[in-house]
C-alpha positions as MATLAB code, in Angstrom:
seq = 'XXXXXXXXXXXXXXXXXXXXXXXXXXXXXXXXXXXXXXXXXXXXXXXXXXXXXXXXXXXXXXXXXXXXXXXXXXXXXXXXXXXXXXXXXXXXXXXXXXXXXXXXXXXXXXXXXXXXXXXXXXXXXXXXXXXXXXXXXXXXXXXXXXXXXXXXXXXXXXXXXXXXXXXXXXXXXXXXXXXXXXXXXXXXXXXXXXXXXXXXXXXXXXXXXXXXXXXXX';
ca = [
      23.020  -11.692  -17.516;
      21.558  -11.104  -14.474;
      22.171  -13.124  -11.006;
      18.250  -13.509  -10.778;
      18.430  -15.575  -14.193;
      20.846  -18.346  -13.542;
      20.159  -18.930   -9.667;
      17.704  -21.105   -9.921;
      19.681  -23.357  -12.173;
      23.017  -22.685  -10.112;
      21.445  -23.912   -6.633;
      19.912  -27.177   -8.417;
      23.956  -27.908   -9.613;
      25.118  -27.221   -6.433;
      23.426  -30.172   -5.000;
      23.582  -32.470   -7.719;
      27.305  -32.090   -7.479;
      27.732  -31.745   -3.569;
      25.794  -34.804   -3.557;
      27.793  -36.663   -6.082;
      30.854  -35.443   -3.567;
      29.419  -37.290   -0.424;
      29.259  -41.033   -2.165;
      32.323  -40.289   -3.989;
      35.473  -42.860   -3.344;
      38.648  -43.338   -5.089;
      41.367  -41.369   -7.331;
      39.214  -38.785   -8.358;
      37.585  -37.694   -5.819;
      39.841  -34.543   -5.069;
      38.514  -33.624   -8.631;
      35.070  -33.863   -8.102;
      35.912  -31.552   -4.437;
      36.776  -28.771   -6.764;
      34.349  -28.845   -9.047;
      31.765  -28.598   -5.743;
      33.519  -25.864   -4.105;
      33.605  -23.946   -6.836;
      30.042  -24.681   -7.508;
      29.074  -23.747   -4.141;
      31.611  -20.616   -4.414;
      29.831  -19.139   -7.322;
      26.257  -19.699   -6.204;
      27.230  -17.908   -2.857;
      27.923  -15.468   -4.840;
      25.286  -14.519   -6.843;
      23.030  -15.015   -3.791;
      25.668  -12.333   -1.980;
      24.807   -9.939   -4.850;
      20.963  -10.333   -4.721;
      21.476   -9.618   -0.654;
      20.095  -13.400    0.447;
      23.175  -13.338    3.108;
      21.582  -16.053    4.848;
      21.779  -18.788    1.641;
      24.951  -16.950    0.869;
      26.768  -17.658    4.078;
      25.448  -22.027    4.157;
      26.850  -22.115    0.161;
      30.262  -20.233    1.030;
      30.456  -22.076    4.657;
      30.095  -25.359    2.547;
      32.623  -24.331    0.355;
      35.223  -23.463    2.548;
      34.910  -26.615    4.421;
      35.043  -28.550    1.391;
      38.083  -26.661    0.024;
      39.701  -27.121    3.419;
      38.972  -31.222    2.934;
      40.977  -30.967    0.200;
      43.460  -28.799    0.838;
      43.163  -26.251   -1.625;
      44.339  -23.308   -0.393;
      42.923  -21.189   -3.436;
      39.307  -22.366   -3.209;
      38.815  -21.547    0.219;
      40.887  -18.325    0.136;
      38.167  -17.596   -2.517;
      35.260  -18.707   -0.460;
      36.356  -16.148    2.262;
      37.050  -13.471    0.064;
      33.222  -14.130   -0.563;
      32.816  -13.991    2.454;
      34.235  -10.678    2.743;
      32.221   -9.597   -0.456;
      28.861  -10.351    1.345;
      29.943   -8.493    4.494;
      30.275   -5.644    1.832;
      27.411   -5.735    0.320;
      25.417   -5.547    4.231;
      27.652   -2.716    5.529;
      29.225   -4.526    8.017;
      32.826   -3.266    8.188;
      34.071   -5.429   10.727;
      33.295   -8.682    9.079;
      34.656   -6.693    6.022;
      38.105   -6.750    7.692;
      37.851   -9.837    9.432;
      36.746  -12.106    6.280;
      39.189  -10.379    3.753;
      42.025  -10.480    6.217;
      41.308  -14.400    6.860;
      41.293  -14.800    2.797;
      44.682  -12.583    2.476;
      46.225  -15.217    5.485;
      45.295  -18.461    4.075;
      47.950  -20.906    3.540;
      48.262  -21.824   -0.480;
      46.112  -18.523   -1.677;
      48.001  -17.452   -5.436;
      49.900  -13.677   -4.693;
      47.218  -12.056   -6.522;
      44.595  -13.087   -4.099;
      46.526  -12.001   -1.636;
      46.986   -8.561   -2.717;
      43.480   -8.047   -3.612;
      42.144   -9.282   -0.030;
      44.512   -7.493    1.534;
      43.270   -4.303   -0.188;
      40.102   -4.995    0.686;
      40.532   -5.580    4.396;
      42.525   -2.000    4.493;
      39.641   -0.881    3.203;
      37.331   -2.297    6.079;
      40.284   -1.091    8.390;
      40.162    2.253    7.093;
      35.919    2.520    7.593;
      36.677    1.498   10.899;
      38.493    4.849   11.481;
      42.034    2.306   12.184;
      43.909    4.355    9.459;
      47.219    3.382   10.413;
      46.523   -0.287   10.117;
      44.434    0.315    6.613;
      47.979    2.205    5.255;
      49.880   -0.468    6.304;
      48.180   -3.010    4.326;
      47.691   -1.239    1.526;
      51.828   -1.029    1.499;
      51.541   -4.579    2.120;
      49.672   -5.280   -0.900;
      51.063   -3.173   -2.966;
      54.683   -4.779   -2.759;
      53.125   -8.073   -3.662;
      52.065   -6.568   -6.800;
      55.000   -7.650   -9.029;
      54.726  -11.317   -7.707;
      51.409  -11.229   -8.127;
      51.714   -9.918  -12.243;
      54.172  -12.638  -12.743;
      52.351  -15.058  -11.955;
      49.188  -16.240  -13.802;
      45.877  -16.176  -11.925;
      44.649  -19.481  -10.526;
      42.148  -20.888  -12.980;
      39.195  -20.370  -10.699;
      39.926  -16.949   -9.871;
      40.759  -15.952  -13.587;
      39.489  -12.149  -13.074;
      42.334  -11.741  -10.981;
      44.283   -9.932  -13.335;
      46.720   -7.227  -12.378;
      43.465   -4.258  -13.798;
      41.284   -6.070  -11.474;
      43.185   -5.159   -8.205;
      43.464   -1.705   -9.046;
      39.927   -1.688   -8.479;
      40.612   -3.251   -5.056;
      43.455   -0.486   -5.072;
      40.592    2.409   -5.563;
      38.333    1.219   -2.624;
      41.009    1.038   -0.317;
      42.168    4.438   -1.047;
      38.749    5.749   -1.112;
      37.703    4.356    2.288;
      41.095    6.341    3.333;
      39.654    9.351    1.585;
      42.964    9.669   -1.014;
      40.053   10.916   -3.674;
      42.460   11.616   -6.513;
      44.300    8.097   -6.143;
      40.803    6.193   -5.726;
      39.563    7.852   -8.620;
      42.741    7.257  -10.538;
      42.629    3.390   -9.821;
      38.796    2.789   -9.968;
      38.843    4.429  -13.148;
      41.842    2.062  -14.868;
      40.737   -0.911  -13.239;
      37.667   -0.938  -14.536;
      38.728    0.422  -18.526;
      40.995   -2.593  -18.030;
      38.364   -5.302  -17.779;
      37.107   -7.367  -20.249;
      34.579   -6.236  -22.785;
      32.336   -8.754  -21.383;
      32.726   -7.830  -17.840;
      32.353   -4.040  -18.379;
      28.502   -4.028  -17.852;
      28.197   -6.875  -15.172;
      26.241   -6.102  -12.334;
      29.186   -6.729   -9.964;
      30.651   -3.338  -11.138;
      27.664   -1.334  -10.601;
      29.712   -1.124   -7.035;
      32.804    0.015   -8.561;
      31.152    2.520  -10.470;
      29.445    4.450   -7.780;
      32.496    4.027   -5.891;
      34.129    6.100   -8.567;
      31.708    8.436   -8.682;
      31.967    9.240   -5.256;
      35.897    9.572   -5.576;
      35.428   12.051   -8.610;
      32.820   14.303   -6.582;
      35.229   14.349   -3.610;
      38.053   15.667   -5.163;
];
């Protein structure tokens, strides 16, 4: 399904259930906070993926505010890693680094999102000619990757499997122009998704970013 499709429907939940949030009292309200962040998470997303960074950026800021409200250190290391996601998608490698590194640093984020941030700010780093720093993440990451197998993924960051970070494991090492281990990781990661995931449009990315490890070897 295409992000086009379901925006339009995702935006109008978003602010039923943001709304609901700001009269909400009592036991349950914590509840209700998660349901909204990850409401606002996801349409922030798909916006991010369609390139309107403007609607993307209010829907992830409101997120992460709400998350922090809450204290739910996995929702709003999600709604950076967004964050990080969008500065992708616009080429901006400094907010790359900055966003994912924020994500990989947030108190109460699961192992596995920290591994995968963390991957994906060396890979900022790395675009940023800072090699040294992009290396030393990666190594970072990479000895989380046993806690972060161990543990199950947080229920609102269920893609977070151990397949899905070598994906974030093959565009770090292809920003630091390792072809054969990019190519390598893109090309496991992504055999190890889901059936239903293969043909999303969120790994149209991946994809190219394979091809161009394959054609640099």
């Amino acid at each position: 399904m295409l992000p086009q499709t379901i925006i339009p429907a995702t935006l109008a939940q978003v602010k039923e259930v943001t709304g609901l949030l700001r009269s909400a009292r009592g036991a349950h309200r914590n509840a209700l906070a998660e349901v909204a962040s990850e409401f606002a998470q996801f349409g922030g997303w798909l916006l991010a993926q369609v390139r309107r960074g403007r609607e993307a950026e209010t829907l992830l800021g409101q997120a992460l505010h709400i998350a922090d409200d809450i204290g739910n250190g996995t929702l709003a290391a999600q709604a950076l890693n967004f964050r990080g996601y969008l500065a992708r998608r616009q080429g901006n490698h400094p907010a790359v680094a900055r966003w994912f590194s924020a994500a990989a640093a947030t108190p109460g984020a699961h192992p596995a999102q920290r591994m995968g941030d963390t991957l994906q700010a060396a890979a900022g780093y790395a675009h940023l000619n800072e090699s040294t720093r992009a290396l030393r993440l990666v190594e970072e990451a990479e000895r989380l990757a046993e806690e972060a197998a161990a543990i199950p993924p947080p229920e609102t960051a269920y893609w977070l499997t151990p397949e899905f970070n070598r994906i974030n494991l093959g565009l770090s090492t292809l920003a630091l122009r390792r072809y054969d281990e990019a190519a390598h990781h893109l090309s496991a990661g992504l055999a190890g998704l889901p059936a239903e995931q293969r043909g999303a449009l969120w790994t149209h990315e991946h994809r190219a970013a394979l091809r161009r490890a394959e054609a640099a070897r």
